[in-house]
C-alpha positions as CSV (number, residue, x, y, z in Angstrom):
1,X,-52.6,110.0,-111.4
2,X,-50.5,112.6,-110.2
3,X,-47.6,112.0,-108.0
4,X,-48.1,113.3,-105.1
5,X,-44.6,114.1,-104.2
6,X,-44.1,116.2,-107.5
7,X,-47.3,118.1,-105.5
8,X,-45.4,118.5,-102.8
9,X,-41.9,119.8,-104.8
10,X,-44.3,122.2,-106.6
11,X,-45.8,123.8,-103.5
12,X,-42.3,124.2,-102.4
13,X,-41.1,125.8,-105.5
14,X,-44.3,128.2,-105.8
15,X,-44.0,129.9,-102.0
16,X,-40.5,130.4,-103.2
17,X,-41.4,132.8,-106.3
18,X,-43.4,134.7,-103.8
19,X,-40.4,135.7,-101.4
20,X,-37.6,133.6,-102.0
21,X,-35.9,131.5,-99.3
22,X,-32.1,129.8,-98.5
23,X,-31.1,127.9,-102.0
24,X,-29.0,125.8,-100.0
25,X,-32.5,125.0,-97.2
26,X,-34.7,124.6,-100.9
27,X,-31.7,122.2,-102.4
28,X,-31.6,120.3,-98.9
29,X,-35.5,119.7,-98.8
30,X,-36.0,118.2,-102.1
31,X,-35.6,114.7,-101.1
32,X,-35.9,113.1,-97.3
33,X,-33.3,112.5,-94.9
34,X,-33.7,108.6,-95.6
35,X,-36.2,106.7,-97.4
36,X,-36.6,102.9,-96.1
37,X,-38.7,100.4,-97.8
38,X,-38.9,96.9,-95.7
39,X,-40.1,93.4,-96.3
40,X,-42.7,92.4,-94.1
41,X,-43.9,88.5,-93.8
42,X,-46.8,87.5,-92.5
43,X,-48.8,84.6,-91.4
44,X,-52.1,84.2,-92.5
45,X,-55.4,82.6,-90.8
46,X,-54.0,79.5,-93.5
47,X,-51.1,78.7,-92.7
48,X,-49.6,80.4,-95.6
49,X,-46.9,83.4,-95.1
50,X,-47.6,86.4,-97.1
51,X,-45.2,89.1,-97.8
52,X,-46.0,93.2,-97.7
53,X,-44.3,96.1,-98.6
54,X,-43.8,98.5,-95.8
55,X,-42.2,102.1,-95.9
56,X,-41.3,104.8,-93.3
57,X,-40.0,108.1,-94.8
58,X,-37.4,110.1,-92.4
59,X,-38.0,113.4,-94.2
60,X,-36.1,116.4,-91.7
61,X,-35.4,116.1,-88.4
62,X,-33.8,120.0,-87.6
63,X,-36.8,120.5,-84.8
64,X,-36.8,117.5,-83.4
65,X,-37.3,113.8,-83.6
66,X,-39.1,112.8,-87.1
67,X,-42.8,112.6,-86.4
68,X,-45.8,111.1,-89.0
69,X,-48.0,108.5,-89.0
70,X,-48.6,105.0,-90.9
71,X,-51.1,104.3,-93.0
72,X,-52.2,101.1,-94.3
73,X,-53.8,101.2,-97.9
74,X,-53.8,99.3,-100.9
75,X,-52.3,102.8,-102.9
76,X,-50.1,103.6,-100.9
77,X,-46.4,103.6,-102.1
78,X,-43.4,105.3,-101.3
79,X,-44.1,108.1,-103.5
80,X,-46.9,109.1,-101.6
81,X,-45.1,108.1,-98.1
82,X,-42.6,111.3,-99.2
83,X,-44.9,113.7,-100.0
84,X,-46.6,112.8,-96.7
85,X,-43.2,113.1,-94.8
86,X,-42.6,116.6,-96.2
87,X,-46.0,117.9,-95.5
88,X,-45.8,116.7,-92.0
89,X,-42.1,118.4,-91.7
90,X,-43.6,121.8,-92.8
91,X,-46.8,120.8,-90.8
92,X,-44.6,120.3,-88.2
93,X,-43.1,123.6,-88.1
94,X,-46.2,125.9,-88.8
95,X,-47.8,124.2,-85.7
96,X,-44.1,125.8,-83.8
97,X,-44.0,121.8,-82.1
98,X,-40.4,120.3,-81.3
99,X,-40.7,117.9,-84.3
100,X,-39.4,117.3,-87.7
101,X,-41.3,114.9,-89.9
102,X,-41.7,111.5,-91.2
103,X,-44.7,109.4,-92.5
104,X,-44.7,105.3,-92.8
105,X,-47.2,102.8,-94.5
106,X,-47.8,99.5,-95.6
107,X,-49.5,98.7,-99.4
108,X,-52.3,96.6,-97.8
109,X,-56.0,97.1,-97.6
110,X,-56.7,96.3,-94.7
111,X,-60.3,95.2,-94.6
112,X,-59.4,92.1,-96.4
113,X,-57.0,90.9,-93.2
114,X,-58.4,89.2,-90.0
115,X,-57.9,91.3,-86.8
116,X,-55.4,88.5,-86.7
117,X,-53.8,89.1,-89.3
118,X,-53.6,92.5,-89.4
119,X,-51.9,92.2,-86.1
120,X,-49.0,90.5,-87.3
121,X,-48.4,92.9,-89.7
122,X,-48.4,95.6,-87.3
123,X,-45.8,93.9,-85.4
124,X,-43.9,93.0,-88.1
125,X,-43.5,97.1,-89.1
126,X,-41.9,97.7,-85.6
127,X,-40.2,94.3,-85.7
128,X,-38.0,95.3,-89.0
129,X,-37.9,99.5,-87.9
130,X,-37.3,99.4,-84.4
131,X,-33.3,99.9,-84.9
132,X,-34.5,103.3,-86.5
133,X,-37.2,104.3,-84.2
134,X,-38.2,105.7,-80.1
135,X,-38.8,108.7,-78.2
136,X,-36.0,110.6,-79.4
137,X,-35.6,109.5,-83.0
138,X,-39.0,108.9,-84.8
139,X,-42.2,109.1,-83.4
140,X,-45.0,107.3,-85.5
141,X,-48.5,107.6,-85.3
142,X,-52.2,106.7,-87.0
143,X,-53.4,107.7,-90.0
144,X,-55.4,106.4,-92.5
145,X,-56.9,103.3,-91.6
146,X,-55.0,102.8,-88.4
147,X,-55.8,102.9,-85.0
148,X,-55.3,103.4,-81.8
149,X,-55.5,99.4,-80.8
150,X,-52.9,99.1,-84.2
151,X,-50.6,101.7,-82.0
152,X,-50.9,99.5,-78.6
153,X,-49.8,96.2,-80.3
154,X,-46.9,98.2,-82.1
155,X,-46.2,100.0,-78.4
156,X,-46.1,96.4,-76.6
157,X,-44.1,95.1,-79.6
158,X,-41.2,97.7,-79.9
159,X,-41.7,97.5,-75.6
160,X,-40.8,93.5,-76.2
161,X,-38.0,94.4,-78.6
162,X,-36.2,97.8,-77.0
163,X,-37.3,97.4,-72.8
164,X,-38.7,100.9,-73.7
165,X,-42.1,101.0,-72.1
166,X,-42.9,104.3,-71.3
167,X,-44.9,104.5,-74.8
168,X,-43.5,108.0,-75.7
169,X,-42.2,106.1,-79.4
170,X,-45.4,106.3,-80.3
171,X,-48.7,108.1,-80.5
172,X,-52.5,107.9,-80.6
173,X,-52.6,105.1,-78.5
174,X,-55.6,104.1,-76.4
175,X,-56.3,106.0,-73.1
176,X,-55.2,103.0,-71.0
177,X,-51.6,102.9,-72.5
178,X,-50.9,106.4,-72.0
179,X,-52.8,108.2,-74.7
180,X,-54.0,111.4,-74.7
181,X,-57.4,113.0,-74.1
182,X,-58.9,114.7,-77.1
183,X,-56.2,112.6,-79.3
184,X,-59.3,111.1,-81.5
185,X,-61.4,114.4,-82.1
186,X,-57.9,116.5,-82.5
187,X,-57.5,116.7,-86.4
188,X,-61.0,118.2,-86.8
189,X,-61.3,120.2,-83.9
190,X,-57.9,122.0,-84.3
191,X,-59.4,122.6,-87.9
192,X,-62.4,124.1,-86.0
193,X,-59.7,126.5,-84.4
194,X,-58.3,127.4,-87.2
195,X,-62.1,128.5,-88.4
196,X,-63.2,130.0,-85.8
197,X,-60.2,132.3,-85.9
198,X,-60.2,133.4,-89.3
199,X,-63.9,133.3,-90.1
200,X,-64.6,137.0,-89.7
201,X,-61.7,137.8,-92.3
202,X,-63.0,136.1,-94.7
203,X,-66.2,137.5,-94.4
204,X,-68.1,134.3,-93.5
205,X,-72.2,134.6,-91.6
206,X,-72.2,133.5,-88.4
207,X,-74.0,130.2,-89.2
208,X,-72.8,128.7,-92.3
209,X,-73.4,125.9,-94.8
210,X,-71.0,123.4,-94.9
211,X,-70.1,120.5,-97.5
212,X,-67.8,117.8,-95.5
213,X,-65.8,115.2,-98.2
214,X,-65.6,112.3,-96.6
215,X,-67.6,110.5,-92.9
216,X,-64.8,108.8,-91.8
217,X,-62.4,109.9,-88.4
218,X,-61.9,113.4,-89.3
219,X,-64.8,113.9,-91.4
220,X,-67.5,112.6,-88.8
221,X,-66.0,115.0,-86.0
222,X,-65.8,117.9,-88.4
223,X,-69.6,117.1,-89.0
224,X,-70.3,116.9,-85.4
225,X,-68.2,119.6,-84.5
226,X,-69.5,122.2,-86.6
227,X,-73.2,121.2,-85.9
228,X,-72.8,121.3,-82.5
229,X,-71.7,125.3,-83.4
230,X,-74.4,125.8,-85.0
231,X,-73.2,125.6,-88.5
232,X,-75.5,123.2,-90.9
233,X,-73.8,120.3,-92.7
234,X,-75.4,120.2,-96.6
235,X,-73.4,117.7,-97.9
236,X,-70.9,114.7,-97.2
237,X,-69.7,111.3,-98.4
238,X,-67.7,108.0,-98.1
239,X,-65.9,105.6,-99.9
240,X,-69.8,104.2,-102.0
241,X,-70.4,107.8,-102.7
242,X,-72.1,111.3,-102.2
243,X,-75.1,112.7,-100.7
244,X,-76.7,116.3,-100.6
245,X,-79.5,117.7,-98.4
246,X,-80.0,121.3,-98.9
247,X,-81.9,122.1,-95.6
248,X,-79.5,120.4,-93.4
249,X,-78.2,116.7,-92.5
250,X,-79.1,115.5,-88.9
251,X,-75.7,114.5,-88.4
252,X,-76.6,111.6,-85.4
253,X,-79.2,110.3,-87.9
254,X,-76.7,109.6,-90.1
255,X,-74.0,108.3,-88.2
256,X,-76.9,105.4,-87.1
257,X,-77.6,105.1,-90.5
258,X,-74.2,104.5,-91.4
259,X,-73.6,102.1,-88.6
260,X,-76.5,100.1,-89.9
261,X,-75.9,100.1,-93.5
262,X,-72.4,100.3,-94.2
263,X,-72.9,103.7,-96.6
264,X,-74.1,107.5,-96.3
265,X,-76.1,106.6,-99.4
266,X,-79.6,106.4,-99.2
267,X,-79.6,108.3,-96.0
268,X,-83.7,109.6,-96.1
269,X,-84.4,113.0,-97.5
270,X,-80.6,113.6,-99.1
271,X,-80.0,113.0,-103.0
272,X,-77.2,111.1,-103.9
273,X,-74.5,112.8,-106.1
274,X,-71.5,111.8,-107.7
275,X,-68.1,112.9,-105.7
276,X,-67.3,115.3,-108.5
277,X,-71.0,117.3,-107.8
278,X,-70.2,117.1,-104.1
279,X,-67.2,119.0,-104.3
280,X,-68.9,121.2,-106.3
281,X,-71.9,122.0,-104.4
282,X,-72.8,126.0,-103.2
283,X,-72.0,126.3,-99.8
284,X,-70.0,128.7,-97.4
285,X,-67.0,126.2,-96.3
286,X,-66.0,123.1,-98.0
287,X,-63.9,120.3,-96.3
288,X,-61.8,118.3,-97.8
289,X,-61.6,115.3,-95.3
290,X,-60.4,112.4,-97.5
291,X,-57.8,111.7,-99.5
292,X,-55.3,113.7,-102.1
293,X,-55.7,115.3,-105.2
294,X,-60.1,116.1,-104.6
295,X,-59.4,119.9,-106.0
296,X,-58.0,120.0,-109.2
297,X,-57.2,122.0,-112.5
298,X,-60.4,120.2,-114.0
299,X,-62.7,121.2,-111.2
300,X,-60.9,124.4,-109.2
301,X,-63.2,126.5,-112.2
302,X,-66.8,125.1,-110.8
303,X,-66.0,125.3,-106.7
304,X,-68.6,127.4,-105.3
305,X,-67.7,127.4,-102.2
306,X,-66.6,130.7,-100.9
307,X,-64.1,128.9,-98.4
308,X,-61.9,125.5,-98.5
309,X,-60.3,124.0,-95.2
310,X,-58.5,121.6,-96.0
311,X,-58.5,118.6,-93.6
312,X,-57.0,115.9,-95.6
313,X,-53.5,116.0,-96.7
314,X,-52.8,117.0,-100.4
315,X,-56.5,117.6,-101.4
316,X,-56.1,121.1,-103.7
317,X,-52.8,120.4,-106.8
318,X,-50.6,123.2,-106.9
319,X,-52.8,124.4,-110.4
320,X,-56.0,124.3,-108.4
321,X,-54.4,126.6,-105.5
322,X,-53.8,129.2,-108.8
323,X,-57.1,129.4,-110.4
324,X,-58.9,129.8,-106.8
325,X,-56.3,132.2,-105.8
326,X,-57.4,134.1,-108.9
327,X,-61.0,133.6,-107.9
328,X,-60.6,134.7,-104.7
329,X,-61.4,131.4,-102.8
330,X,-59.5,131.2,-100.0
331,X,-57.9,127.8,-99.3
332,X,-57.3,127.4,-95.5
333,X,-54.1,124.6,-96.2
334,X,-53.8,121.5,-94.5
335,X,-50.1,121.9,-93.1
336,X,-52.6,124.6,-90.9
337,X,-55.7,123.2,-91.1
338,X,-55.1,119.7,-90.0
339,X,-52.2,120.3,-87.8
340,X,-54.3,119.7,-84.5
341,X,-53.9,115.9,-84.7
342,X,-50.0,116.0,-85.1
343,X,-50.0,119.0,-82.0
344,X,-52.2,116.5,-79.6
345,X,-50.1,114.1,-80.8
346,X,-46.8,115.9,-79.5
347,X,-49.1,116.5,-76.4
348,X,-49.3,113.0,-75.7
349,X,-45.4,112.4,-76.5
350,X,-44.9,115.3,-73.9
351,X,-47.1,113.8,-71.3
352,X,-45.6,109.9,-71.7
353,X,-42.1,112.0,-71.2
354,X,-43.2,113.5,-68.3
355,X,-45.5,110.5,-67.0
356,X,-48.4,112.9,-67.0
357,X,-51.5,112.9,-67.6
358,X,-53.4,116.0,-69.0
359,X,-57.2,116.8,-68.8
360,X,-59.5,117.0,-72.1
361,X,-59.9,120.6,-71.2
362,X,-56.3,121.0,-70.8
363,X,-55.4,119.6,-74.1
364,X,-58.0,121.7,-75.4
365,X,-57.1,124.8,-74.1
366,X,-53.3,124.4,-75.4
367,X,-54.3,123.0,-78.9
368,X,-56.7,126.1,-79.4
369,X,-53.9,129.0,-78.3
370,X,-51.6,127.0,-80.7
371,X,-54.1,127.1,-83.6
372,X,-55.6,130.5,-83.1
373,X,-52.0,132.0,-82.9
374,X,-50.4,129.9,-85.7
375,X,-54.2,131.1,-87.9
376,X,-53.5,134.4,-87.3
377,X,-49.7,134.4,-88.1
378,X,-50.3,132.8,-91.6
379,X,-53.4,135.0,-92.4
380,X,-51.0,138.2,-91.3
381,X,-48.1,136.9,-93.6
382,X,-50.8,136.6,-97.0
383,X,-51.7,139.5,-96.5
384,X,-48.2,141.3,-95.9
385,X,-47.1,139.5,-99.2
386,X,-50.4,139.7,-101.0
387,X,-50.7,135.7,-101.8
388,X,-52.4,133.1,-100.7
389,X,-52.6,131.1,-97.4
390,X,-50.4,127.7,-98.6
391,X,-47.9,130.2,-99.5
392,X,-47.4,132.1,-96.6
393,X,-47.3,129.0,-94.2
394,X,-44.9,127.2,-96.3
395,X,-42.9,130.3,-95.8
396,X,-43.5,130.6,-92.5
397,X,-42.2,126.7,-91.8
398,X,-39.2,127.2,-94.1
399,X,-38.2,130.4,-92.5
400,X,-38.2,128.0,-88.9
401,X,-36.6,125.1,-90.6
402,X,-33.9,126.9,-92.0
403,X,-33.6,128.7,-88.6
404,X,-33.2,124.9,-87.0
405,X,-31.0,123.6,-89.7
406,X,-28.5,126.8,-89.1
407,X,-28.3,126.6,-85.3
408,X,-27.4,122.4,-86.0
């Protein structure tokens, strides 16, 4: 398996070959601010105490307070935590938000806890990083497998611990505790954005086909999303597997079906594929809205897709980005493409800083002016330079980095 940090490191080091930046700002960002890996003990439904290993990964904090999101799976580890905290620092800085980045988890899958359970452990992640943590500091947030009741009984807990209750430590909280509107559709529809504002470069119809890996937060709403445009959905999938329908998924038919049976697989009229096929399926736009590593040297050959937007973090390895570069495939990169959660996400920082509250339309209308300017910026700079898109925007956040790291 590759590590995804090495990823990371190798992005870095190939936008640099393309117009080189600060050695001193390259040196400083090849390892994070502070790493912290915590013990976390938990009582179980049987009395017994179990103990987890937790993380939180203070990458760079030049823009402002460290800002990322915890996930809780049974892979993660702190290797993947980094590589997560550096993506969300340059993430942080293509979206132009006052944040610097950081990423936390737990190695737990969570679907073998009670709700219980799984409580506990929540608290017991702010009860050991609370010294380190709050509005001004480091800003957590959901990710995979957490949600926005996880971020309430973390906000009451560090709330408990601190006297800080004005829930701007945290984000993607429920509406009720100061969350924001749009918070839960924000990954997917800033990735929409970002389409919509670069889809007559790359030569795309006006209705497309459209292969979506993954039906889980960000790719159900990137299903819904771009059928609601009028776009046609050909092919998805979830953790059991693949399916493909040529003439067009009825996306609410298989969200029931889902609900009902637990799988996309099955669903009536599709054919059920491997993940491998999937990715490789002919269509106009492929999504990437799963985990890392999807896109690599032994598949990048066989993509057909004549555009990747990459809504999961780390999907495409560094070779990948090479041989579709050199096939002309663009790949619209997630520090981009999936910035909309982490910019709704400062939205609702903002708004608990305030004590405001914004309108859906409001949050809308900022988040789409952010991505369609931030598109356009990126798409200007490949072009400029002649590479790819993950080049020019890790060029773009380094140039703004180093810019914050030399005024501190």
């Amino acid at each position: 398996m590759t590590n995804p940090f090495e990823n990371a490191l190798a992005q870095l080091a190939r936008a640099n070959t393309v117009s080189p930046v600060n050695p001193t700002l390259l040196t400083l960002l090849q390892a994070p601010n502070r790493e912290i890996r915590i013990s976390i003990p938990v009582s179980m439904d049987d009395g017994s105490v179990r103990v987890f290993e937790g993380y939180r990964v203070e990458y760079n904090n030049a823009r402002g307070p460290y800002k990322g999101g915890i996930r809780y799976h049974q892979d993660t580890d702190i290797y993947e935590v980094k590589a997560l905290a550096l993506w969300m620092a340059l993430k942080c800085a293509v979206a132009n938000i006052p944040m610097g980045g950081g990423k936390g988890g737990v190695t737990v899958d969570p679907k073998k806890l009670s709700k219980k359970e799984l409580e506990n452990l929540s608290r017991g992640w702010i009860r050991e990083l609370a010294d380190v943590l709050g509005p001004t500091k480091d800003v957590p947030a959901p990710d995979v497998n957490t949600t926005s009741e996880i971020m309430d009984w973390m906000n009451d807990e560090y709330g408990k611990i601190t006297g800080d209750t004005t829930g701007a430590f945290i984000t993607g909280k429920s509406l009720d505790k100061g969350g924001s509107e749009g918070r839960g559709t924000a990954t997917a529809q800033g990735g929409f954005y970002v389409f919509e504002a670069l889809r007559s470069r790359f030569g795309l119809p006006d209705k497309c086909t459209v292969v979506v890996q993954g039906f889980g937060n960000a790719g159900l709403n990137a299903c819904e999303l771009w059928t609601k445009a009028g776009h046609m959905i050909v092919g998805t999938s979830d953790s059991q597997g693949a399916i493909v329908k040529a003439d067009g998924i009825d996306v609410d038919a298989l969200k029931a079906y889902k609900k009902e049976k637990g799988t996309v697989i099955g669903f009536p009229g599709s054919t059920t594929v491997t993940n491998a096929q999937l990715l490789e399926t002919a269509c106009d736009v492929l999504i990437p809205a799963a985990l890392e590593n999807q896109i690599t040297k032994e598949n990048a050959a066989n993509i057909k897709a004549k555009v990747v937007l990459e809504l999961a973090n780390g999907p495409t390895t560094p070779e990948a980005d090479d041989i579709l570069f050199g096939r002309n495939i663009p790949v619209v990169p997630d520090i981009l493409a999936n910035s909309g959660g982490v910019t709704v996400s400062t939205y609702e920082w903002e708004q608990n800083m305030k004590n405001e509250h914004w309108t859906e339309a409001q949050v809308f209308e900022k988040l789409k002016a952010a991505m369609n300017a931030e598109a356009n910026g990126i798409a200007d700079k490949a072009a400029t330079l002649k590479t790819d898109l993950r080049r020019a925007a890790f060029l773009i956040a380094l140039g703004r980095i180093g810019e914050a790291m030399k005024l501190k």
